[in-house]
Kinemage of the C-alpha trace (Angstrom):
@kinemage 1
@onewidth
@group {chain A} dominant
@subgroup {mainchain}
@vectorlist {calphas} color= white
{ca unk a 1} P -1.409 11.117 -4.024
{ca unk a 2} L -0.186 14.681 -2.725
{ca unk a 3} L 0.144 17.271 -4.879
{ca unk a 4} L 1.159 16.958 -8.537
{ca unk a 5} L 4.752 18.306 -8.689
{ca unk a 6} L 4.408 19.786 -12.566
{ca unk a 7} L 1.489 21.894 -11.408
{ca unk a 8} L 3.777 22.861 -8.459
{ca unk a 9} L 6.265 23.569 -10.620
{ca unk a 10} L 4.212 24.736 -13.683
{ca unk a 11} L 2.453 27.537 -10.749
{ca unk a 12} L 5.972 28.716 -9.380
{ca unk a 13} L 7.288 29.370 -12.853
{ca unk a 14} L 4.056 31.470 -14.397
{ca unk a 15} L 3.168 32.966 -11.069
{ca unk a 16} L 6.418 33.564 -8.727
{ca unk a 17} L 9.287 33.918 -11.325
{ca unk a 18} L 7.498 36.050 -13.782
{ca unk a 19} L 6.429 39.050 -11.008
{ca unk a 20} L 8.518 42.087 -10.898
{ca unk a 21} L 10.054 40.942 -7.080
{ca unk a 22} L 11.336 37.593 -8.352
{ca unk a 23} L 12.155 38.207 -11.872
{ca unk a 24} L 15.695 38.547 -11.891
{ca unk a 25} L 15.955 35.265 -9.149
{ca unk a 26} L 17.419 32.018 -10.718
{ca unk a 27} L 17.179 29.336 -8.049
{ca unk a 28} L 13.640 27.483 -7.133
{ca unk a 29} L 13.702 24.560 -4.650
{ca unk a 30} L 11.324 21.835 -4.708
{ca unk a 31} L 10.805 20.001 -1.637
{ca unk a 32} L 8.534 16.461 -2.187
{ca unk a 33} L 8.087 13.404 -0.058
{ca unk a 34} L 6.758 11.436 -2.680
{ca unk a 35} L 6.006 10.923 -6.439
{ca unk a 36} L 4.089 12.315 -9.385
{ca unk a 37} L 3.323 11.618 -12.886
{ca unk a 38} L 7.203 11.542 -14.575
{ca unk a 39} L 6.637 12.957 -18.231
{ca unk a 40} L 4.355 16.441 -16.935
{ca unk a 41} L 6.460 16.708 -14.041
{ca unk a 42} L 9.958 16.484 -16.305
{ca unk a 43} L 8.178 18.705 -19.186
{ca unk a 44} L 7.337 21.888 -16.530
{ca unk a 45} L 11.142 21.092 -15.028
{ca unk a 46} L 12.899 21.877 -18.599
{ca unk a 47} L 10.487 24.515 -19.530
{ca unk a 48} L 12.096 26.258 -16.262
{ca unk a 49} L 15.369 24.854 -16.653
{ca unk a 50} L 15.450 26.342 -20.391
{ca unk a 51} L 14.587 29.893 -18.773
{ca unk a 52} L 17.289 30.194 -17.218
{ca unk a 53} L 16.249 28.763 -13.622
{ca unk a 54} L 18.391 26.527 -11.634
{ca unk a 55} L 16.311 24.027 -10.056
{ca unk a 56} L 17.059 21.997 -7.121
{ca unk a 57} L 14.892 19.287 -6.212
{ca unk a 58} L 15.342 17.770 -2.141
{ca unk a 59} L 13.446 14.518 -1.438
{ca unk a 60} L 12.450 13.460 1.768
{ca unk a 61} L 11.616 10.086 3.100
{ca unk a 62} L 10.918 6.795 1.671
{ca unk a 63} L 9.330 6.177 -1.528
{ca unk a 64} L 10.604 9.158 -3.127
{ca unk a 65} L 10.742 8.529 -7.075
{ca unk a 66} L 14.692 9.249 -6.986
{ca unk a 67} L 15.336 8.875 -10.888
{ca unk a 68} L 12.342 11.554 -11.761
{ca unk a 69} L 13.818 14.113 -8.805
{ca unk a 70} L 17.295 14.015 -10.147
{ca unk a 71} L 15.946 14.161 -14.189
{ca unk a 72} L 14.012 17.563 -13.116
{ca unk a 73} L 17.072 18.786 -10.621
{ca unk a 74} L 19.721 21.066 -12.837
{ca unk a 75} L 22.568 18.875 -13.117
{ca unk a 76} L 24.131 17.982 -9.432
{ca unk a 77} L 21.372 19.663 -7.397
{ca unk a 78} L 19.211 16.711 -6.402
{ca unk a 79} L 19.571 15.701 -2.985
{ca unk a 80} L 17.967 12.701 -0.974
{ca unk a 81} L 17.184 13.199 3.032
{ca unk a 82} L 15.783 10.424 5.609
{ca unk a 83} L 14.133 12.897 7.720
{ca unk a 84} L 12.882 16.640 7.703
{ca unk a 85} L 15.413 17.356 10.100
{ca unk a 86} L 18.430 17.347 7.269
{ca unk a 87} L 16.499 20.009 5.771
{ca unk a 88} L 18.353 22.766 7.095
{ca unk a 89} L 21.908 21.333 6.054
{ca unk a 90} L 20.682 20.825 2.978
{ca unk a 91} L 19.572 24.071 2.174
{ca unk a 92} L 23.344 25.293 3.499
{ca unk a 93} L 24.582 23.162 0.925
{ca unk a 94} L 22.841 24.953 -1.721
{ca unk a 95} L 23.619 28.629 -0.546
{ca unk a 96} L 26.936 27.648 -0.304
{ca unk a 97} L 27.051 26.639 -3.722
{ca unk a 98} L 24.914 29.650 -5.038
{ca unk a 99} L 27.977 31.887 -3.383
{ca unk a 100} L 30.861 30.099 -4.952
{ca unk a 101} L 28.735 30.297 -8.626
């Protein structure tokens, strides 16, 4: 197995979203091409989710645990691509839904 996803998570909400240059940001995006423990990974997602950061969660390929992805995603922001290659549209997707918010 890859990298655990709640330490990815757990890292990017202690570290990145508590500095003085990202402090006031409200969007992170996970990107994953596979799975991870559910209950740590869903525990770190709602400890950011009840800070007041939108999470989006994009994953890639087969064998992607779907139903954990969308439970950590804020609601509607968990998106499913075959390839890498989507990942551009994708991310269009969610700017364009940051600037109608």
């Amino acid at each position: 197995m890859g990298l655990d996803i709640a330490d990815a998570i757990k890292i990017s909400h202690n570290n990145l979203f508590n500095t003085r240059y990202i402090r006031n940001s409200s969007l992170a995006i996970l990107v994953t091409d596979g799975g991870s423990s559910e209950a740590p990974a869903l525990s770190e997602s709602y400890k950011m989710k009840n800070s007041g950061i939108r999470l989006a969660t994009i994953g890639v390929g087969n064998g992607v645990n779907e139903s954990l992805l969308s439970g950590m995603a804020s609601s509607g922001d968990y998106y499913k691509i075959d390839s890498i290659d989507k990942l551009a549209d994708i991310f269009k997707t969610i700017i364009s839904s940051i600037q109608k918010a």
